[in-house]
C-alpha positions, 0 to 999 in steps of 0.5 A: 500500500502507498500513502504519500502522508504529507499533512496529517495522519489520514492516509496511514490510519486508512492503509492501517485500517484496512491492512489489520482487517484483511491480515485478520481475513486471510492468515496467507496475507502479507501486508507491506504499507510504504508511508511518509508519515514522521510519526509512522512507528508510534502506531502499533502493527499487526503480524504480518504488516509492516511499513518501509518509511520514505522520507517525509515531505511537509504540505504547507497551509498554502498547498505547496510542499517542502522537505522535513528536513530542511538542509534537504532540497525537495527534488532530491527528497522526491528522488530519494523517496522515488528511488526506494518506492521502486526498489520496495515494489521490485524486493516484494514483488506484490500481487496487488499494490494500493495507492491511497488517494494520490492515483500518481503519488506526490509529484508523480513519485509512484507512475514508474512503479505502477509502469513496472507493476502493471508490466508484471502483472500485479493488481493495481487499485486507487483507493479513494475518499467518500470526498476528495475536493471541490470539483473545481479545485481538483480538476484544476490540480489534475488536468495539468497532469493528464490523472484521470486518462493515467487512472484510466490506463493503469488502474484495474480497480477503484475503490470509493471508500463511502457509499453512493448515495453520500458523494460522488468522488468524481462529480463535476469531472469529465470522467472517462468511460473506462474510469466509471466502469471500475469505480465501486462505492464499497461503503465506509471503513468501520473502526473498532477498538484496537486490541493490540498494546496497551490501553489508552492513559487518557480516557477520563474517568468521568463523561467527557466530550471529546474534541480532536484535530487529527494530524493537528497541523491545521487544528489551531482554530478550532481548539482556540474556538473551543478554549475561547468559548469555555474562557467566554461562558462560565457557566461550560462545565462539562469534562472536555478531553483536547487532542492537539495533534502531533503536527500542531505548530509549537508555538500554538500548542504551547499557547492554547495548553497554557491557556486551557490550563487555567479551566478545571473541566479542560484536560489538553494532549498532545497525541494518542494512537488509541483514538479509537479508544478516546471516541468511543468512550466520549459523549460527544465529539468535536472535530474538523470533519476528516476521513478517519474521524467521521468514520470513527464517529459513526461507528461508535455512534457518537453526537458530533459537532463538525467545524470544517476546514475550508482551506486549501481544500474543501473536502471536509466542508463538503463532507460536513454539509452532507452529514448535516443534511442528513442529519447524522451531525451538526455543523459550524463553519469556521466563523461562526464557531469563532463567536463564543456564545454561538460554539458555547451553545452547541457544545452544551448541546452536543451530549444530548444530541441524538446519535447518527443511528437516529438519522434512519440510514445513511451509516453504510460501514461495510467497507473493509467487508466488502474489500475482504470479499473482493481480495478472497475472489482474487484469491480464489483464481489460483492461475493468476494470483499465487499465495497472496502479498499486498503492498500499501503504500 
């Protein structure tokens, strides 16, 4: 599986998630996740899934990018990243390759490897989010590079990691005929609690609400919302549990802890590798809107109040509007949770709100059963696929 992992944790938890429940399906199964994720090791792993690190690139707040580490130029961190993509693919030899999101990788990083896969015969899938942006916006960051004729000339399969009935990935793009016809909406990807390593030390011992920025690079807003709403209405008292997030600037975190360290109900932290364990204990969940965090609360069926980035891109408040039009959420946008006694109201709503269940549908968490299903088919066409290895990138 390749996950390019530029800004946040969304990329590797998705190749994670689905790694664990095919591993946990078929015992012949190997799993190998390339990823660019600095905090790729602080996650724990099943047996027989392993991750090759590839230098980490930064995507800045303005859409550009540049390497983590600055006395490397980033032409000869996307040469070295290339470089070990290529050299991993050729050592495993893998009878499917997963791309995550980005059909040619960052800055086309993984076209030789899918040219050489494709060659050997391997099955080459494109996994995609329920939402990838603005029709707008990701046509002009793909016609430039010809991607939906290049997912139409080496892709056997896409995945649509959502149902139909909630987005279309592609909609408002001029898709080729031959993209549509391997398209499959297989649902969203359930989580459950992990059983692997130790317990989360965070969850509180009292009812709490549970407010998080996934990666936390972008997350500052929201939790000085929050903070500032808690600092603005005293009568907010209920237990609250801020994950920062392991990429927030520190110069915000430091900030927004010293500030949260003077309300009692407010208990602020840095990072968890167990949030799946923080949401399905929590009330309530405040949160952006990403991937991972809105399939997280609608497995555990939790009241959620989405703030939604706008910026660069707008997949979140594309995925937020729908949610709330369907009732399973409520949504703020940014600037009105930047007014205190607006957020202030909303969170004291938020643990009595009905849970998404109550909306009537639309939940459709069968993803990673229906992926299950999809690679045993493979598997049961012995001529073509010998004793099954995955590569996730």
């Amino acid at each position: 599986m390749y996950s390019h992992d530029t800004f946040g944790l969304g990329h590797l938890r998705r190749c994670r998630t689905i790694a664990h429940a095919l591993v946990e399906d078929y015992r012949g199964l190997n799993v190998l996740i390339i990823s660019g994720a600095t905090i790729a090791g602080a996650f724990d792993y099943r047996a027989r899934v392993d991750f090759v690190k590839v230098p980490s690139v930064i995507k800045l707040r303005d859409g550009e990018y540049t390497s983590m580490a600055s006395h490397v130029d980033l032409h000869e961190t996307l040469k070295m990243r290339q470089s070990i993509i290529r050299h991993t693919a050729e050592t495993f030899q893998p009878d499917i390759f997963i791309v995550d999101k980005e059909p040619m990788g960052l800055k086309g990083e993984v076209e030789e490897t899918l040219q050489y896969l494709k060659a050997r015969g391997t099955t080459l899938v494109l996994g995609m989010r329920d939402v990838m942006d603005a029709p707008h916006l990701l046509e002009a960051e793909w016609k430039k590079n010809n991607v939906l004729q290049k997912i139409d000339q080496f892709y056997d399969r896409v995945w649509v990691y959502g149902p139909p009935d909630f987005h279309d990935p592609l909609v408002g793009l001029d898709v080729p005929p031959g993209v549509h016809r391997k398209m499959e909406f297989v649902g969203f990807l359930q989580r459950s609690v992990s059983t692997l390593g130790t317990k989360s030390e965070h969850v509180p011992d009292e009812d709490y609400i549970l407010v998080t920025t996934g990666g936390g690079g972008d997350g500052a807003d929201l939790v000085n919302d929050v903070v500032g709403a808690f600092e603005q209405d005293d009568t907010l008292k209920h237990k609250t549990l801020i994950v920062l997030g392991p990429y927030m600037p520190a110069k915000e975190r430091n900030h927004l802890i010293e500030r949260a360290s003077k309300i009692a109900c407010l208990q602020v932290i840095e990072f968890d590798n167990k949030m799946e364990e923080l949401i399905a204990g929590a009330k309530g969940v405040v949160a952006m809107g990403g991937y991972n965090t809105y399939c997280e609360i609608l497995s555990f069926d939790k009241p959620a109040l989405i703030i939604p980035r706008t910026r660069p891109r707008e997949e979140q408040l594309i995925r937020a509007q729908r949610a709330s039009e369907l009732g399973l959420v409520d949504m703020l946008l940014p600037e009105e949770s930047a007014d205190p006694k607006l957020l202030a109201a909303a969170l004291k709503r938020l643990p009595t709100r009905a849970p998404p269940s109550a909306s009537g549908g639309h939940m459709r968490l069968e993803g990673l059963v229906h992926i299950s299903r999809i690679v045993g088919e493979w598997f049961d066409d012995r001529d073509h696929y010998p004793p099954l290895s995955i590569v996730a990138e």
